[in-house]
Backbone as ProteinMPNN parsed JSONL, in Angstrom:
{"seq_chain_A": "XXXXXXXXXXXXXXXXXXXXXXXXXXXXXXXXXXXXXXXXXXXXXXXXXXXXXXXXXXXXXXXXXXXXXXXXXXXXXXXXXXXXXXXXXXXXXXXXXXXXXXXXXXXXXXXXXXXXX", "coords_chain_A": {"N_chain_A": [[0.853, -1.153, 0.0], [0.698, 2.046, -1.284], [0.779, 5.598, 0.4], [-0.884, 8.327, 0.017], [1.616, 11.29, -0.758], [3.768, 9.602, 0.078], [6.634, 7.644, -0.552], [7.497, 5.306, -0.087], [6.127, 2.21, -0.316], [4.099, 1.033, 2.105], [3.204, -1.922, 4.434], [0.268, -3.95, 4.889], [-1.082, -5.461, 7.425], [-3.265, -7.587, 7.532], [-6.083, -9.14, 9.814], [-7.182, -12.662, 10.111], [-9.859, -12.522, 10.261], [-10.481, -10.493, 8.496], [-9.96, -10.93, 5.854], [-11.398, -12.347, 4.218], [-12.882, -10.101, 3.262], [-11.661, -8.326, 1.96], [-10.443, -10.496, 0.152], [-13.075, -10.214, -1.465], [-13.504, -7.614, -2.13], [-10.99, -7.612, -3.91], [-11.132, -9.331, -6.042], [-14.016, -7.861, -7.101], [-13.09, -5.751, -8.383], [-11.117, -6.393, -9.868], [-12.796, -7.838, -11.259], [-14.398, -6.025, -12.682], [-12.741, -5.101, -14.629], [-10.29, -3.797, -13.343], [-7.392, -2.813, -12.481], [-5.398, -3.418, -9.341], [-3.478, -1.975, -8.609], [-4.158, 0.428, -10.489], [-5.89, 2.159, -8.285], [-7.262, 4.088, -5.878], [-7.716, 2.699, -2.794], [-9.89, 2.963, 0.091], [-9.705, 2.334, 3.327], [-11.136, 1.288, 6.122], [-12.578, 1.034, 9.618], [-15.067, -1.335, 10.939], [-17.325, -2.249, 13.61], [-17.572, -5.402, 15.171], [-18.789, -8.637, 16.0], [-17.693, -11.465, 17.519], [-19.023, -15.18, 16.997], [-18.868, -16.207, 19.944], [-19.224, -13.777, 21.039], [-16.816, -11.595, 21.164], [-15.876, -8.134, 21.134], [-14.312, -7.168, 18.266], [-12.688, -5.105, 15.702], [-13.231, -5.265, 12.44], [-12.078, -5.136, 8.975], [-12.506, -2.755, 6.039], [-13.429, -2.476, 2.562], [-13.134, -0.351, 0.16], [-13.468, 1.331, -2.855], [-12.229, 3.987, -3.753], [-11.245, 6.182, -5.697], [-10.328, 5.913, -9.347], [-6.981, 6.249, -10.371], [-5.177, 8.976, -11.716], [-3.857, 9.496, -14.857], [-1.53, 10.969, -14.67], [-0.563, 10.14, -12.269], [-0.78, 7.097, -12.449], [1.78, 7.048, -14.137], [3.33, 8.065, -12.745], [3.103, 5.271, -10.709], [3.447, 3.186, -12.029], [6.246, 1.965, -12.462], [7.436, 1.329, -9.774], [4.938, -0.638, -8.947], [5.83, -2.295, -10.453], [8.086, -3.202, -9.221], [7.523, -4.052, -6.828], [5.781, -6.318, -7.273], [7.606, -7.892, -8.79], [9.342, -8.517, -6.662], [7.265, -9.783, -4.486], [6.804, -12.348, -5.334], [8.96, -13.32, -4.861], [8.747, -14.009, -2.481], [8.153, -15.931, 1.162], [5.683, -16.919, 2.655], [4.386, -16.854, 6.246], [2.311, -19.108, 7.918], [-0.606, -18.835, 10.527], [0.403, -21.376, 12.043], [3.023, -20.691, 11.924], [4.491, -21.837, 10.071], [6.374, -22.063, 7.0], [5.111, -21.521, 3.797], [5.271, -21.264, 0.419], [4.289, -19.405, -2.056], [1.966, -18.469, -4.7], [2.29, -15.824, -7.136], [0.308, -14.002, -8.69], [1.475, -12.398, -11.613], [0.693, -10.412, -13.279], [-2.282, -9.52, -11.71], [-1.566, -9.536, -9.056], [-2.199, -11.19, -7.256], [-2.417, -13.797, -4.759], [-1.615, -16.851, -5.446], [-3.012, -20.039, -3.43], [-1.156, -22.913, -3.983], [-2.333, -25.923, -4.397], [-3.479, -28.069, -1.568], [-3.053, -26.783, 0.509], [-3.424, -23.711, 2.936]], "CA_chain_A": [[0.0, 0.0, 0.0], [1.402, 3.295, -1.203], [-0.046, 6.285, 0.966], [-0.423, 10.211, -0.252], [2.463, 12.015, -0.352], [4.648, 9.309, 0.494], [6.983, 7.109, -1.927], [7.761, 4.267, 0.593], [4.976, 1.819, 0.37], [3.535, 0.01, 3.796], [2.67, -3.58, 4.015], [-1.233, -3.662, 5.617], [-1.127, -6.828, 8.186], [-4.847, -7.469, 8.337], [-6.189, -10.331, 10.792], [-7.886, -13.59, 9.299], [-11.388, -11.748, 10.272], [-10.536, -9.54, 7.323], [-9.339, -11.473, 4.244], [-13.021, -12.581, 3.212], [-13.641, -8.549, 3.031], [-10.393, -8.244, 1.257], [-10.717, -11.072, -0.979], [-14.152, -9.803, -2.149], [-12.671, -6.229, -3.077], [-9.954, -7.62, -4.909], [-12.074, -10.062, -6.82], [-14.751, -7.186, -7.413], [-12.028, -4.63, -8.809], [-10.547, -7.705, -11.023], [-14.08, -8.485, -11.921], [-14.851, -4.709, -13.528], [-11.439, -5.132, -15.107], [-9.104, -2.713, -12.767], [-5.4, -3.567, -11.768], [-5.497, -2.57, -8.208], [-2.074, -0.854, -8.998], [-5.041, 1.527, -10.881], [-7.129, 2.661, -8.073], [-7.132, 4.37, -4.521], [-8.988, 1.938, -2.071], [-10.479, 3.57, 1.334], [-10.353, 1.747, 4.649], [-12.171, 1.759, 7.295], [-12.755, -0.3, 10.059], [-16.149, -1.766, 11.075], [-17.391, -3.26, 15.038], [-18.314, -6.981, 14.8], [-19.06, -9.425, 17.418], [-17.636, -12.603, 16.89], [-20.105, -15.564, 17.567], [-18.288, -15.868, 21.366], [-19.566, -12.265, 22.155], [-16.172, -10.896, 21.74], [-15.688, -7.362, 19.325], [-13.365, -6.602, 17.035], [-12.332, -4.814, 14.573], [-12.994, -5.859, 10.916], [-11.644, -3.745, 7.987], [-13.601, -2.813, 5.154], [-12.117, -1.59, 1.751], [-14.062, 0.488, -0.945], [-13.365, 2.214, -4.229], [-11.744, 5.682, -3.66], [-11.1, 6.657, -7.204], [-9.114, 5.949, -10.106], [-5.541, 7.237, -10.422], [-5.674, 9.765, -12.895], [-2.873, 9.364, -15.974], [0.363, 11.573, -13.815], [-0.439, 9.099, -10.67], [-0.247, 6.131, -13.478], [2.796, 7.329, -14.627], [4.384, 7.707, -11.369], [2.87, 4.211, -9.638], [3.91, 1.846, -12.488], [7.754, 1.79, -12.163], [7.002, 0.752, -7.947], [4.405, -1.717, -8.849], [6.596, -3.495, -10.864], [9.103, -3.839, -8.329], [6.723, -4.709, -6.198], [5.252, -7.625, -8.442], [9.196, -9.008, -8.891], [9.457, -8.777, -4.817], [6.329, -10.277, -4.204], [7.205, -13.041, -6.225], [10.385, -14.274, -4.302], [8.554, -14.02, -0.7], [7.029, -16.621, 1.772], [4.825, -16.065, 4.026], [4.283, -17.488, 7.079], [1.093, -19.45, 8.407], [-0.526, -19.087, 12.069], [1.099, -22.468, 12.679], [4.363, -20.743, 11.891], [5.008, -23.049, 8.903], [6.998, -21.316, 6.014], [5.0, -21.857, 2.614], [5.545, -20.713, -0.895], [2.609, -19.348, -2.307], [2.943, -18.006, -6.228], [1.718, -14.643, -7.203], [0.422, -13.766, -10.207], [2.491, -11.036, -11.963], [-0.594, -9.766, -13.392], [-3.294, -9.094, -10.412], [-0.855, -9.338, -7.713], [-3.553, -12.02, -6.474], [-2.063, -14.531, -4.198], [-2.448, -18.223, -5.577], [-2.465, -21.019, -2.706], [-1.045, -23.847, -3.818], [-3.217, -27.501, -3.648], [-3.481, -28.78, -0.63], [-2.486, -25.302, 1.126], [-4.58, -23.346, 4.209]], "C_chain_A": [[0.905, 1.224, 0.0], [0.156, 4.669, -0.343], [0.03, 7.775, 0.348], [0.762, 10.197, -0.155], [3.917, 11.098, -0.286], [5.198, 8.342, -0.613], [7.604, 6.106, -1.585], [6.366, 3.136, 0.07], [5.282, 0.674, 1.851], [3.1, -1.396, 3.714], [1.383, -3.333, 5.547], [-1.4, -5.307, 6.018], [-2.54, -6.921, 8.59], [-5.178, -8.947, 9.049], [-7.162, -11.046, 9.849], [-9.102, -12.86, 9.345], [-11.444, -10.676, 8.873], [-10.365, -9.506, 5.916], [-10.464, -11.871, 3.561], [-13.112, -10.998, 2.501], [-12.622, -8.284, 1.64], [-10.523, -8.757, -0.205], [-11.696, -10.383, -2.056], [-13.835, -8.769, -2.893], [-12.02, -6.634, -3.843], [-10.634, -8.167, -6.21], [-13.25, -9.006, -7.627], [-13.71, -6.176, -8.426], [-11.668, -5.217, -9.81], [-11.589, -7.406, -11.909], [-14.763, -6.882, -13.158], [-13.075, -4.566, -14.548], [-10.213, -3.894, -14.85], [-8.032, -3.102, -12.453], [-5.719, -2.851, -10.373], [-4.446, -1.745, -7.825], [-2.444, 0.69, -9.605], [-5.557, 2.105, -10.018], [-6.443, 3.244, -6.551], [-8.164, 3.428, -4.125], [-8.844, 2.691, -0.552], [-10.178, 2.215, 2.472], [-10.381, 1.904, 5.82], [-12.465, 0.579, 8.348], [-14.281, -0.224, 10.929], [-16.238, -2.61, 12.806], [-18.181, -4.292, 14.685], [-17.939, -6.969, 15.828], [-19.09, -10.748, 16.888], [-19.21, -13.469, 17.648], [-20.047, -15.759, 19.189], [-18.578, -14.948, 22.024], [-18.029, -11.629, 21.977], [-15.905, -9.663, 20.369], [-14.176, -7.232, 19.389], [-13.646, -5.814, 16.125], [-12.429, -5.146, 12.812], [-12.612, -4.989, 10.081], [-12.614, -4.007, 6.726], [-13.072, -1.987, 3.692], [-13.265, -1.438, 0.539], [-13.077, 0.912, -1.793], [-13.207, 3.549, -3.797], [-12.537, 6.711, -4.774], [-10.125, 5.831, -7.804], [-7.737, 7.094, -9.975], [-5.85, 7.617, -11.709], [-3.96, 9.323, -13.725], [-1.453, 9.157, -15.448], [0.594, 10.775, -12.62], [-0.047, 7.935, -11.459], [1.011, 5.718, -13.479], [3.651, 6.835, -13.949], [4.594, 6.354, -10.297], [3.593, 3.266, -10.227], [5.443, 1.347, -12.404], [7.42, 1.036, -10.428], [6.072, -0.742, -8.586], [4.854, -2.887, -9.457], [7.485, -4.376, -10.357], [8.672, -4.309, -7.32], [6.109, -6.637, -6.043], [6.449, -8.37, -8.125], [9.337, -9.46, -6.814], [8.527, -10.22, -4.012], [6.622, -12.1, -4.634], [7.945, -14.027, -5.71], [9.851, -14.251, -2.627], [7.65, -14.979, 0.041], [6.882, -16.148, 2.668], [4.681, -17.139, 5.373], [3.081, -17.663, 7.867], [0.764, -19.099, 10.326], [0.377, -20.24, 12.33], [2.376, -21.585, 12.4], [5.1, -21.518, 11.392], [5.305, -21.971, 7.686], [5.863, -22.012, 4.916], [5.201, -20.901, 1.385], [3.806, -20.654, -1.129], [3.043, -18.186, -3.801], [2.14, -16.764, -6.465], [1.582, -14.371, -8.784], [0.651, -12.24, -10.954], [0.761, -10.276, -12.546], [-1.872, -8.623, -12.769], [-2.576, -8.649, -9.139], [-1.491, -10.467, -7.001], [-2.318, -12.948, -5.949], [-2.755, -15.927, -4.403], [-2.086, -19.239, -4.525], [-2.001, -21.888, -3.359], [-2.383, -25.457, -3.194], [-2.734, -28.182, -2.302], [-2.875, -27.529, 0.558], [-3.789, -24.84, 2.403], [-6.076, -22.987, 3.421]], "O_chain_A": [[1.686, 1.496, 0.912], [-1.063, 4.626, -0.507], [1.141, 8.297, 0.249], [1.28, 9.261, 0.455], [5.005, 11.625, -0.519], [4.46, 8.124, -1.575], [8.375, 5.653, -2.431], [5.336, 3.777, 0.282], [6.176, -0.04, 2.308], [2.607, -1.817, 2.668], [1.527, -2.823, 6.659], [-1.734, -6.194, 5.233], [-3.0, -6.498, 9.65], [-4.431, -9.88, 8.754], [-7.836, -10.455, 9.005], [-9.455, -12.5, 8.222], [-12.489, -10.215, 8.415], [-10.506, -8.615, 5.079], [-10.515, -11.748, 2.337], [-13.39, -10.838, 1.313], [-13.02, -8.084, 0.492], [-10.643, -8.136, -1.261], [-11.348, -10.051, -3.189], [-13.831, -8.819, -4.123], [-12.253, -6.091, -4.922], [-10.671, -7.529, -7.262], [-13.437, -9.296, -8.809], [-14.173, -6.191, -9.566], [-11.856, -4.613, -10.866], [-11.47, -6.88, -13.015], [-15.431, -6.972, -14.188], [-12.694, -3.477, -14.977], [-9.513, -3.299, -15.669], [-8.074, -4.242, -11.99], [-6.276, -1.754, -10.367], [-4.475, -0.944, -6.891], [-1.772, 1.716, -9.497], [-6.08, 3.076, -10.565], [-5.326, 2.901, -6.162], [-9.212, 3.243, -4.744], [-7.725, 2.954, -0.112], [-10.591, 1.101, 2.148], [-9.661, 2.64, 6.494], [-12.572, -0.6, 8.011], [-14.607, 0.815, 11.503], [-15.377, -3.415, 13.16], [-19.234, -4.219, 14.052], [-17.272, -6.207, 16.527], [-19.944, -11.233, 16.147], [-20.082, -12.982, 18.367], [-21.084, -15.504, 19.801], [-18.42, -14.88, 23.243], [-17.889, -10.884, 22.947], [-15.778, -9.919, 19.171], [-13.282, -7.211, 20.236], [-14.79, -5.744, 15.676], [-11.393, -5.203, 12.151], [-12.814, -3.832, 10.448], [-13.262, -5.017, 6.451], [-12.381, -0.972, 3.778], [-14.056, -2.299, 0.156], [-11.889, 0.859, -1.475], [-14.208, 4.19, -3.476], [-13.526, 7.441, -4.842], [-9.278, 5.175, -7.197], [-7.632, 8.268, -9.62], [-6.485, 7.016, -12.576], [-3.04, 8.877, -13.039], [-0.63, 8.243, -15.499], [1.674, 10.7, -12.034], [1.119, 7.604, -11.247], [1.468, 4.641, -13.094], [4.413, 5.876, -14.066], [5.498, 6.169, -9.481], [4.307, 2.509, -9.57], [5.621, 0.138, -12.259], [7.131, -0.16, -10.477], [6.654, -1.826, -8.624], [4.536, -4.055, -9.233], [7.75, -5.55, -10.614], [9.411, -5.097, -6.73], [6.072, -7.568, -5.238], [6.439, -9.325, -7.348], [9.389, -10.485, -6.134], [8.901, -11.176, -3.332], [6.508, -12.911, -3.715], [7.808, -15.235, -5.904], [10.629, -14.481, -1.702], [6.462, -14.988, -0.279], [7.462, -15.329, 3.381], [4.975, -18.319, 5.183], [2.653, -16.698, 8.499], [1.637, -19.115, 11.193], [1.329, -19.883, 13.024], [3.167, -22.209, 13.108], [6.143, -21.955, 11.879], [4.477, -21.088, 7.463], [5.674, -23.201, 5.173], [5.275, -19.692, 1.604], [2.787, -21.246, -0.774], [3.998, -17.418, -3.922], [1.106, -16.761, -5.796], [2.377, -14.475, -9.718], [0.002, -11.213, -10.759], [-0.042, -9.692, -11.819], [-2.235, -7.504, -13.131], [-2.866, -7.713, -8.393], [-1.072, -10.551, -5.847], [-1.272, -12.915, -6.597], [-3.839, -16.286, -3.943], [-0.882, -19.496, -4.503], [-3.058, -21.989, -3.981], [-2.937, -25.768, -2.139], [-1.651, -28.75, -2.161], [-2.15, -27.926, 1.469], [-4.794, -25.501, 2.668], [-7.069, -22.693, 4.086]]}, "name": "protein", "num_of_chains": 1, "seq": "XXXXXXXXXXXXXXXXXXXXXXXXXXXXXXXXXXXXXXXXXXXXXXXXXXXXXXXXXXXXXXXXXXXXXXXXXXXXXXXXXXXXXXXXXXXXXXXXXXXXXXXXXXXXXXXXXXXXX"}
């Protein structure tokens, strides 16, 4: 996640409660045919109550805007290096089990692997 102003981007650690929400955005954004390298997304976070009674936090991610042409310009060099990064990195499960997991240069989408979480 690149933020305003800034030319670092952030890596956005969201909790399992949030990757359905996630997923769905990304999938929706895909699904109208956007690169999400195209767009500002908003978020926001939402009070739930798990079924236990206990709240949290959930995050919630919307449609900003499009990046206009000069934001384009300036994002695609980063997202590429991004993409190549992404690419060579595992992640690590709650159990604290290393897996490979393949990324598609394309979407950025994260493919599990068969037989994966």
């Amino acid at each position: 996640m690149l933020r305003e102003g800034e030319v670092f981007p952030m890596l956005l650690s969201l909790p399992t409660g949030s990757l359905g929400m996630f997923t769905r955005y990304i999938k929706r954004l895909l699904g109208k045919g956007r690169k999400t390298t195209s767009t500002v997304t908003r978020f926001t976070l939402k009070k739930e109550t798990s079924k236990g009674g206990i709240v949290y936090a959930q995050a919630q991610f919307a449609l900003d805007r499009a990046l206009t042409p000069e934001e384009m310009r300036l994002i695609e060099p980063l997202a590429a290096q991004v993409k190549e990064y992404a690419q060579r990195v595992a992640f690590e499960t709650d159990a604290m089990i290393e897996v490979e997991y393949s990324i598609d240069p394309e979407t950025g989408e994260v493919i599990t692997p068969l037989g994966g979480n």
